[in-house]
C-alpha positions in Angstrom: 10.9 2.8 -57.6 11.4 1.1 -54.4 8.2 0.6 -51.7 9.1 3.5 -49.4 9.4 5.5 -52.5 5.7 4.3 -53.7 4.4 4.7 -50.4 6.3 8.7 -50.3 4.6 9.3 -53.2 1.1 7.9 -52.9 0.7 9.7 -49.6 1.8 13.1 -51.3 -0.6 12.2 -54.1 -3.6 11.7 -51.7 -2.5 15.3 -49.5 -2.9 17.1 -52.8 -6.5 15.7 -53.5 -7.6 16.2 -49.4 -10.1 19.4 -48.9 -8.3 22.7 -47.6 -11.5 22.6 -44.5 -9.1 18.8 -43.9 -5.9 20.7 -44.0 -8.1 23.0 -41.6 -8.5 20.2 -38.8 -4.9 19.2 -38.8 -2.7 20.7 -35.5 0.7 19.3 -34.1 1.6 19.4 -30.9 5.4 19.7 -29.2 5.0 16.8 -26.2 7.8 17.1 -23.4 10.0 14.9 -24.9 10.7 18.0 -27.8 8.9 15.7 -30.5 6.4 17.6 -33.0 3.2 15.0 -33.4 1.2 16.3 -36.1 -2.5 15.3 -35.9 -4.9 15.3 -39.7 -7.6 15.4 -38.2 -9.5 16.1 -34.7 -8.6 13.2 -31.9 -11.1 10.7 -31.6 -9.9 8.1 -29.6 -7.4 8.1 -26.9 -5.4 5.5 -24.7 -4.0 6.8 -21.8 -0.8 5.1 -20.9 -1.3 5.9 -17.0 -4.7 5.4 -15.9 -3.9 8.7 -13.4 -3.3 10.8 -16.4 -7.5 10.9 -15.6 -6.7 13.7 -12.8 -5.3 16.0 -15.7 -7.8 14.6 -18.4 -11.0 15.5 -16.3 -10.6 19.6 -15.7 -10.6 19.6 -19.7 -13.3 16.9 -20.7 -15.1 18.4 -17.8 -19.0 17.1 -19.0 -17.6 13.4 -19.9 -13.9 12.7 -19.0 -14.5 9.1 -20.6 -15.6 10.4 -23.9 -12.7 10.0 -26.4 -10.8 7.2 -23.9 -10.8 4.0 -25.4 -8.6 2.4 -22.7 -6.4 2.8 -19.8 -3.9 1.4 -17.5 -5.3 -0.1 -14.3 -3.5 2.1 -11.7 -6.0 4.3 -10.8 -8.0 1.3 -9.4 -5.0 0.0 -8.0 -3.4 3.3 -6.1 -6.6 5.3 -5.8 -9.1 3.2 -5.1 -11.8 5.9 -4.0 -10.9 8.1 -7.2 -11.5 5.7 -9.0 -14.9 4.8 -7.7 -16.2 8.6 -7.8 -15.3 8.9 -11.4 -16.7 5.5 -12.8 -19.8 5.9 -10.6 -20.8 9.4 -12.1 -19.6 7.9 -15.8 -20.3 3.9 -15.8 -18.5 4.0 -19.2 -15.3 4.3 -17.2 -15.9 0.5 -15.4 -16.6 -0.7 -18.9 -13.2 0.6 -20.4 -10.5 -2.3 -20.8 -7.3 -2.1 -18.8 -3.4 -2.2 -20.4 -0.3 -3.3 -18.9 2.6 -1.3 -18.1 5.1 -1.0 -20.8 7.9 -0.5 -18.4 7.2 -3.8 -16.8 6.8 -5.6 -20.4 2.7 -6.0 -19.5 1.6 -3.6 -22.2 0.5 -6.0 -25.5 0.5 -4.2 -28.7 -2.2 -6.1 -29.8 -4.7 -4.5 -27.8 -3.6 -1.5 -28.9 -4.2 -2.2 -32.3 -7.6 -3.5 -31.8 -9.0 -0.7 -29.8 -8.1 2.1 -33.1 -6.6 4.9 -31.1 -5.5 8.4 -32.9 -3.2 8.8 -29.5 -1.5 6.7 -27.3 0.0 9.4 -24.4 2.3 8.3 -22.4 4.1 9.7 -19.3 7.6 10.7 -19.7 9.0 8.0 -17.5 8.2 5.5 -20.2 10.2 7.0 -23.1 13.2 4.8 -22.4 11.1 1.5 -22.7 9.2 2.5 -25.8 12.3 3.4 -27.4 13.7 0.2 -26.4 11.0 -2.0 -27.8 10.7 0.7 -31.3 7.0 1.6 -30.0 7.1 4.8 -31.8 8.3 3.0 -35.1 5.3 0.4 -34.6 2.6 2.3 -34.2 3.1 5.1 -36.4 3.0 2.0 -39.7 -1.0 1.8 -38.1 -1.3 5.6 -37.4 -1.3 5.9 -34.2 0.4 8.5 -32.5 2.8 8.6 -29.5 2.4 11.8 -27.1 4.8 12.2 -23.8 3.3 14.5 -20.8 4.6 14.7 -17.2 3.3 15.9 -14.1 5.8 13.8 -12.3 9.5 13.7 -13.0 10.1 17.9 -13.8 6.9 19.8 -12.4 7.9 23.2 -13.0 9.0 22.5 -16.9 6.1 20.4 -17.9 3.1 20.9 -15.9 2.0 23.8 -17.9 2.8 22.2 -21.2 1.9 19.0 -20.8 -2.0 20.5 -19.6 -2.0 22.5 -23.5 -0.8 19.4 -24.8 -4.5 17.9 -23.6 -6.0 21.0 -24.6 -4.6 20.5 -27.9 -5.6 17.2 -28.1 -8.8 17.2 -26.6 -9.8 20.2 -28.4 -10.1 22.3 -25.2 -7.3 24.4 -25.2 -9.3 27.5 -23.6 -9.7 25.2 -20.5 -6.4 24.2 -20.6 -5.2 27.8 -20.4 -7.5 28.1 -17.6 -6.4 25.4 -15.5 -3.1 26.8 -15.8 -4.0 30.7 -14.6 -5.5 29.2 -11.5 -2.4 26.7 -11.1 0.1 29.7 -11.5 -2.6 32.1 -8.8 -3.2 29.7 -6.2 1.2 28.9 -6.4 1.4 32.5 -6.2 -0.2 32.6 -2.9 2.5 30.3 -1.2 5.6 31.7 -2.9 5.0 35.5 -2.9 4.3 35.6 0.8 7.7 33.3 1.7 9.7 36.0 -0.6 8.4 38.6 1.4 8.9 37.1 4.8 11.7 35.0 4.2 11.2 32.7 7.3 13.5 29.9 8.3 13.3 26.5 6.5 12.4 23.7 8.5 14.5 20.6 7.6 11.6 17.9 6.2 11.8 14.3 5.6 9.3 13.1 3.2 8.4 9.5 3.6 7.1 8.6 -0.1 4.6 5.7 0.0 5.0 4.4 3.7 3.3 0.7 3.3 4.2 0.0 -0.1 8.1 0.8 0.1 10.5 -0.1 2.9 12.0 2.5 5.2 12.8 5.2 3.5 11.9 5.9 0.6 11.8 9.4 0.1 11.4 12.1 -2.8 14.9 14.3 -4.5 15.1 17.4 -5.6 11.9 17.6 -7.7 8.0 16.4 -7.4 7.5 16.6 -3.5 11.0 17.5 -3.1 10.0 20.6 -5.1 6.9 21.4 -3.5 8.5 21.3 -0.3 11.0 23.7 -1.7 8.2 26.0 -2.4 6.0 25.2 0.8 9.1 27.2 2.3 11.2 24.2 3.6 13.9 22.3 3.2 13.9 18.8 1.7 16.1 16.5 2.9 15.8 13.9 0.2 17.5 16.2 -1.6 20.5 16.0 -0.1 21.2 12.5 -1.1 18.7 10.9 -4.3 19.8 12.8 -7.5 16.7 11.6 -9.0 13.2 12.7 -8.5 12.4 9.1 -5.6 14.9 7.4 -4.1 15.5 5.5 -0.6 18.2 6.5 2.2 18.9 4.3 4.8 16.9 4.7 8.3 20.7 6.0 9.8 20.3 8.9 7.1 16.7 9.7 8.6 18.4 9.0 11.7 21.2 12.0 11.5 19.3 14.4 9.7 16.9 14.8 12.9 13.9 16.2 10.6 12.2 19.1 11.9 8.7 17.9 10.2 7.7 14.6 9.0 4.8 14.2 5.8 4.2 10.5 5.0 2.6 10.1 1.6 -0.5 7.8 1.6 -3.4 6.8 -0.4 -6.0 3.9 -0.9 -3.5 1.6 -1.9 -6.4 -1.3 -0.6 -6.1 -3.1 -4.8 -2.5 -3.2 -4.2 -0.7 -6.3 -4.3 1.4 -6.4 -0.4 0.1 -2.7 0.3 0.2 -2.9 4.1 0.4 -0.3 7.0 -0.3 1.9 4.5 -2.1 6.2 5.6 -5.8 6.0 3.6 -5.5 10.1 2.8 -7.2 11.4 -0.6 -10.9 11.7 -1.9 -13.2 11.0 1.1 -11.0 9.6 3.4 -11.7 12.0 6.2 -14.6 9.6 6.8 -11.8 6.9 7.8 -9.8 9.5 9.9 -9.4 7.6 12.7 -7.7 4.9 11.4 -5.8 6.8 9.2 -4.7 8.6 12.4 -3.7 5.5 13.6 -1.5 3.9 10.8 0.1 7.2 10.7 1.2 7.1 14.9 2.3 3.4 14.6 4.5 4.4 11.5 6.6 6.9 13.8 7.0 3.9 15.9 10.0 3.2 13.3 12.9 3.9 15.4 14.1 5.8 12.5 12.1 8.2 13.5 11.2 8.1 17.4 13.7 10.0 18.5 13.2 12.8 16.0 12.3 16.5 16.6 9.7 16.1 14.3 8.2 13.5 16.6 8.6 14.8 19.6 6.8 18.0 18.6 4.0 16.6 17.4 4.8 17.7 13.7 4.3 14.6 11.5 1.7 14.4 8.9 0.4 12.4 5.8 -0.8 14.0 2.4 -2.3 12.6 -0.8 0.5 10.3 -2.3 -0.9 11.1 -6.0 -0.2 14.6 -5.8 2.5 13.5 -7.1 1.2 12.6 -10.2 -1.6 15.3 -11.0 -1.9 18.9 -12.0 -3.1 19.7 -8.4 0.7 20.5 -7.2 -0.8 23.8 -5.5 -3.0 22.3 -3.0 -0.5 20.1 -2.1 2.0 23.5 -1.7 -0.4 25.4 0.4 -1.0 22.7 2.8 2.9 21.9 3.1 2.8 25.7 3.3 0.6 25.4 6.7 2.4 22.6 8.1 5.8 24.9 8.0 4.6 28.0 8.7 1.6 27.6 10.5 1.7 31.5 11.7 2.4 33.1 8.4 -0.3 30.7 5.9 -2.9 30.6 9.1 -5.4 32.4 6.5 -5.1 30.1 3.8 -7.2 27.4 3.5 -6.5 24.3 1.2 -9.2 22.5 1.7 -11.5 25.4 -0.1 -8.9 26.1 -3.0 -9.3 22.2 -3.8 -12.7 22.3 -3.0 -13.4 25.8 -5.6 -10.9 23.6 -8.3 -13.4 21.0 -8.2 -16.3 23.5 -8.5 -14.8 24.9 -11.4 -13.1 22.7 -13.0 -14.1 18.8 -12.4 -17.0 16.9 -13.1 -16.8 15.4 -9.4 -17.9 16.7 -6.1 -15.2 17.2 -4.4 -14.9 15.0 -0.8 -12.3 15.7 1.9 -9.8 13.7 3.5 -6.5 14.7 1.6 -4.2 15.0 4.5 -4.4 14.4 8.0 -1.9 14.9 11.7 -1.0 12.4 14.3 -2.8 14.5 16.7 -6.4 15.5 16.2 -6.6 19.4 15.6 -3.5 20.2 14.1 
């Protein structure tokens, strides 16, 4: 009898012996990628593969986020600085947590991952192709460890609702999870049931994605903000040309399209290697509005854009870049929503639905400053 056989057979051995109150604790899960992870036993401890995978993490490990997280990837720190900061301040355990590499830039050491014991390593969709390259899957599961793929990035409307059960699953939470959802799906509803009722022209919108950390123009496709703008009730122009979910055109593309509304994404991209000219908009940077204000004007100085409509009517903007990358799509939605179609969304207010998510559902107060205008008021 060969090893694998011995090894077939020793495990089947050892199931037969295990309690039925084990068999009890054992749940599998269907991540994005269409894989079935099966779990033995409750999760203990958890990696998370993209430190910003926190934003999803929190609404369902509501009284200690940090709890079952053994250790994380660095990006929070390094593309939202100020998130970062409320989080580790209200849970010091968070500062204390060692950081991973990327595995899609070859940083990530297996090593560390086998020191620290995780049950789960998730990981966001994007990185499939590089685990597979490198047989991640194949060397992990020989310690036990278990792969799990979620995405709020690449294909929002498919997998933000599973990947949130998935962390209910895993975090044992999976009422919360459904809960997080319900609002997801109520607060969405308020943007799209009103545009299928009025049916008002589309503006043509040019999203900037990460102005400051990415030449002129990078820009979102068909899905993430290229979605949401679709549901805010406009038209993305990205669309038109990336197939994927980012891309760049070239500032003669921005040029000829003639946007009717500019949104910059921003952030506190301050820990970021060559972040410059960058918009600071996200958790408490209303306190910085000025110069936010600022970077935003002498962005439009591009003469990609100078001569647009956008910028002659005063419609250019900036919102949270990590919207992006979080289960808060809706608030991002309604205040696109606004921008567009200031007359039909003038009763809806963002800034409370964010500010009743965080009440509800996060451990953190919540501190405005997501988006901001290059005029005062707007």
């Amino acid at each position: 009898m060969n090893f694998v056989k011995i090894l077939a057979v020793s495990a089947a051995a050892i199931a037969s012996l295990m309690p039925l109150s084990a068999w009890a604790q054992s749940f599998t899960v269907k991540d994005v990628a269409g894989r079935e992870v099966t779990f033995d036993k409750p999760v203990e401890r958890v990696i998370l593969g993209e430190g910003r995978m926190l934003y999803a993490v929190a609404p369902i490990e509501k009284e200690d986020p940090f709890a079952k997280i053994v250790g994380w990837r660095n990006d929070l720190w390094t593309t939202d600085k100020d998130g970062f900061n409320a989080y580790v301040e209200k849970f010091p355990k968070g500062k204390d947590l060692p950081f991973l590499g990327n595995l899609t830039d070859g940083t990530l050491q297996t090593e560390t991952v086998v020191k620290l014991h995780p049950d789960v390593l998730l990981l966001p969709i994007g990185n499939k192709a590089a685990a597979d390259e490198v047989k991640l899957e194949d060397m992990l599961n020989g310690i036990g460890v278990k792969i799990v793929y979620i995405d709020f990035r690449e294909h929002i409307l498919a997998n933000t609702e599973p990947s949130l059960k998935i962390l209910g699953q895993i975090f044992g939470h999976e009422d919360r999870a459904e809960a997080v959802a319900s609002f997801w799906k109520e607060q969405m509803a308020r943007v799209t049931d009103k545009l299928k009722a009025a049916n008002p022209p589309k503006p043509n919108v040019f999203m900037y994605r990460a102005a400051g950390l990415v030449e002129c123009c990078g820009t979102f496709g068909p899905d993430n903000f290229g979605l949401m703008v679709d549901w805010a009730g406009g038209h993305n122009l990205g669309s038109d040309f990336p197939p994927g979910y980012t891309g760049s055109i070239n500032a003669e593309q921005v040029v000829a399209s003639n946007p009717d509304v500019i949104v910059v994404t921003g952030s506190n991209w301050s820990q970021t290697k060559n972040a410059k000219d960058y918009v600071n908009v996200g958790p408490n940077a209303a306190a910085t509005f000025d110069d936010s204000r600022k970077a935003l004007n002498m962005l439009m100085e591009n003469p990609s854009f100078t001569g647009s409509r956008a910028v002659a009517g005063g419609n250019v903007h900036a919102i949270w870049h990590q919207f992006y990358t979080s289960p808060y799509q809706f608030v991002a939605v309604q205040q696109l929503a606004k921008w567009f179609h200031p007359n039909l969304f003038a009763d809806l207010d963002p800034d409370a639905t964010f500010k009743e998510f965080h009440e509800k559902f996060l451990p953190v107060a919540y501190q405005p400053g997501y988006w901001v205008d290059t005029k005062a008021g707007q």
